[in-house]
C-alpha positions as CSV (number, residue, x, y, z in Angstrom):
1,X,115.8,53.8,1.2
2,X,112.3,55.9,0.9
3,X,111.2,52.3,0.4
4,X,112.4,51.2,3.7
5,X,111.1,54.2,5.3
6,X,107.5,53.9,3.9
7,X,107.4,50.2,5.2
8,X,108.4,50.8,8.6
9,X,106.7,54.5,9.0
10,X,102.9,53.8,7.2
11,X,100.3,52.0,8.5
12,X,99.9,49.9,5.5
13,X,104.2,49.4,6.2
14,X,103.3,48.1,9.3
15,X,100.5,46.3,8.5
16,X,102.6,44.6,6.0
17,X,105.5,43.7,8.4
18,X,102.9,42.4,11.4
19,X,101.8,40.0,8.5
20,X,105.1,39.0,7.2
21,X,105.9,38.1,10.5
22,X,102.9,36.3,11.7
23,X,103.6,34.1,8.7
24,X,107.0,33.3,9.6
25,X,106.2,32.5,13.2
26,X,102.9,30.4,11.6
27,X,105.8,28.3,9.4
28,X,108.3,28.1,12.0
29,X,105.7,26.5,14.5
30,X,103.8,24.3,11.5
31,X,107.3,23.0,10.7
32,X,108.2,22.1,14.8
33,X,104.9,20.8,15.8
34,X,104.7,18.2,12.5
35,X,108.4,16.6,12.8
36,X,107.4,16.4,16.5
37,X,104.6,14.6,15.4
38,X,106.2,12.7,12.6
39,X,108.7,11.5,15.5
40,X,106.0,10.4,17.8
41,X,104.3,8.2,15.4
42,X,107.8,7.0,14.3
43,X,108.7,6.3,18.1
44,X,105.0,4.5,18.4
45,X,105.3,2.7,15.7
46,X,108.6,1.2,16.4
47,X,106.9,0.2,19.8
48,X,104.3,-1.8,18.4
49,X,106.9,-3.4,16.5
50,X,109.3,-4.6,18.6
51,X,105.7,-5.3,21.0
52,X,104.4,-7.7,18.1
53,X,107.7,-9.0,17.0
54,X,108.2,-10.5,21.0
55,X,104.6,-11.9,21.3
């Protein structure tokens, strides 16, 4: 419990908590803004496909 108070109740605590943070929020928009990507190209890609395949 003295653990939990330190962390929120220092400024190294909170330090430690912006940054634990920041790094989640850093992971959670990497991981959105790649498989958005990822399903663009696959979307594009199946485009030019079909495109090529009616030529």
């Amino acid at each position: 419990m003295h653990a939990l108070i330190d962390f929120f109740s220092t400024d190294y605590g909170l330090m430690s908590a912006i940054v634990i943070a920041i790094t989640l929020g850093m992971g959670a928009f990497f991981t959105h803004f790649f498989l958005s990507h990822m399903r663009a190209d696959e979307a594009a890609a199946k485009a030019a496909a079909a495109k090529s395949g009616q030529a």
